[in-house]
N, C-alpha and C positions, 0 to 999 in steps of 0.2 A: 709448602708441599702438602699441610695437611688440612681436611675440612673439620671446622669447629661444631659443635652441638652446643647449643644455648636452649635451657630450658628455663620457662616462666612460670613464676607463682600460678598464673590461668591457666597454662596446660598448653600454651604455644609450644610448637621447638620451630627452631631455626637455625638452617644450616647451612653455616656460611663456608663460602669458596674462601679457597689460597687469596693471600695478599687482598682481601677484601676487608674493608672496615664499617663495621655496626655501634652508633650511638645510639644509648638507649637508656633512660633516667632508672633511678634505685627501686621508685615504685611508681609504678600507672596511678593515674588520679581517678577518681570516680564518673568522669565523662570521654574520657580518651585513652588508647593505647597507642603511641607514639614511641618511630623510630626513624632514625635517618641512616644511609644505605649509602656506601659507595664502594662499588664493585659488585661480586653477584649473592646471591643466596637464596635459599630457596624456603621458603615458609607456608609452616600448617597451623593456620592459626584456631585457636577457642572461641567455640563462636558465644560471642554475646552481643546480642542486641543493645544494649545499653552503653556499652560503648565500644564504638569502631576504634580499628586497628590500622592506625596513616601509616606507610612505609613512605618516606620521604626519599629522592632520589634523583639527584639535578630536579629540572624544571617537572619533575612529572609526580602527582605524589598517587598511592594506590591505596583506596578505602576499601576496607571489607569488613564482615563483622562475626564473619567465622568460614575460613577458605583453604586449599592449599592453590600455591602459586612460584611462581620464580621470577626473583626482577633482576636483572643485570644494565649494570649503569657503567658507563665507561664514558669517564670525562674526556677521555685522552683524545678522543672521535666526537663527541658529541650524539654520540645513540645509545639508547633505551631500549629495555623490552622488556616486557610483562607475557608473561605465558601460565594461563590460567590451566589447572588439571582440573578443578571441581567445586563446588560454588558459586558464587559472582562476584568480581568487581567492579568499582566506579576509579574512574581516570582523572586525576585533575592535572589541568595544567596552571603552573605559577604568575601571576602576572603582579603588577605594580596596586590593581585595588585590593588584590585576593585572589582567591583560585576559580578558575573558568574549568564546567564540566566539558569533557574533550567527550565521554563516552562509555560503556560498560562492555565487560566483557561475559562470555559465555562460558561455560567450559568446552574445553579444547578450542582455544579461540589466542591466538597470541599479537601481541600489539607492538608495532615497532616506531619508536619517534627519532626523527635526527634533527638535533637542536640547529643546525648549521642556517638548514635551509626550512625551518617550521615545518616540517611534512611529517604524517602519522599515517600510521594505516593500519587495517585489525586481517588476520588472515585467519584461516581454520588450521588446525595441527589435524595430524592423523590419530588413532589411536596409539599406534608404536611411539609415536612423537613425547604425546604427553604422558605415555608409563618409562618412557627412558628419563625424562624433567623428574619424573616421583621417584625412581630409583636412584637419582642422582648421577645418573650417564649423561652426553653430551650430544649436540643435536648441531651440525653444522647444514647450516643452509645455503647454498654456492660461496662459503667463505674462501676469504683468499686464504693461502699458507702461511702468511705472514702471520693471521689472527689467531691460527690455529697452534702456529707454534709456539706462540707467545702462553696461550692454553695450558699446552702439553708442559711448559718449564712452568708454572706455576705447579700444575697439579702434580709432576712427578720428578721436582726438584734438579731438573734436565740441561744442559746448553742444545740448542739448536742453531745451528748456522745453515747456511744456505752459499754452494759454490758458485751458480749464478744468480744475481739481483732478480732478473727477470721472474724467476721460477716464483719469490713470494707473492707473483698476485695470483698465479695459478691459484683459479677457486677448483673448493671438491666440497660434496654433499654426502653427510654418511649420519646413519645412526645408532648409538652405541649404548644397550642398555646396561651395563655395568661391562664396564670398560678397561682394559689392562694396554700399557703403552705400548707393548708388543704388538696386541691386535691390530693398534690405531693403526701405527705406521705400519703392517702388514696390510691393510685394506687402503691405504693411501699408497702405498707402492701400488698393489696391483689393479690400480687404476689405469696403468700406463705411463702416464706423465710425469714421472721422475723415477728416481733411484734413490733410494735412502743406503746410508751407509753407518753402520753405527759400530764406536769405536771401545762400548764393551756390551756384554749381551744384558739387554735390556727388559 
């Protein structure tokens, strides 16, 4: 339920989400800063030219050389997403000779891969979008409930259940730049389409 800070000798921080886990060596070598990523987090890296900064992450690895950004990798689904706030990225994907360029991104430009069925695509963020990514708020785009609840018990140490099955694919779209659980599920109530009920005040 809590997000980590990691700070580097270069001047990166990196702030990693609930139940998400960061490999990362004792020290950078003089040609690379390398890290491997599973789950979400969100990084403002030092830029140095000399040597790029690989975030490794399932099949998808992200190069920069000084950026802030957010990657969430969710093995459990097989989707990716890279969501740029400022600088540039290069997209690689993994393959069996080495890594194939997939793409770069822009700022305010977010990237989604589903490993399942090879498909990528780059979309634009709004401005609101990518200062809620930098504030470390949350950005649901027609997610179903299920994803979101899954969210909520990470970041706020929570049980969520759901009285009918049906209701977890109900998708909602909302943007939250610094976010308290009360709000969420107050704007997901008054949506319409459910009832929340909660069994101490939250």
């Amino acid at each position: 339920g809590k997000v980590t800070l990691l700070h580097f000798p270069d001047g990166s921080v990196i702030s990693l989400a609930p139940a998400s886990l960061l490999k990362y060596p004792g020290n950078f070598d003089n040609r690379k800063r390398e890290v491997y990523l599973s789950g979400e987090a969100y990084f403002s890296i030092a830029k140095d030219s000399a040597r790029p900064f690989l975030v490794h992450s399932g099949p998808v690895t992200t190069r920069v050389t000084g950026t802030s950004f957010s990657v969430k990798s969710d093995t459990s689904n097989g989707k990716y997403e890279i969501k740029l706030v400022e600088g540039s990225v290069s997209l690689l994907e993994k393959k069996e000779a080495g890594e194939q360029l997939l793409g770069h991104l822009l700022p305010h430009q977010a990237f989604y891969y589903n490993k399942a069925d090879h498909n990528w695509h780059i979309e634009p963020m709004a401005d609101r979008e990518a200062a809620a990514i930098a504030a470390g708020g949350f950005v649901f785009r027609n997610k179903p409930l299920r994803e979101i609840a899954r969210q909520l018990e990470l970041y706020y140490a929570v049980t969520v259940s759901f009285t009918d099955k049906r209701i977890r694919y109900l998708e909602f779209s909302g943007i939250f730049e610094k976010p308290t659980l009360s709000k969420i599920l107050h704007v997901i109530e008054a949506s319409g389409k459910v009832t929340i009920s909660r069994k101490q005040d939250l």
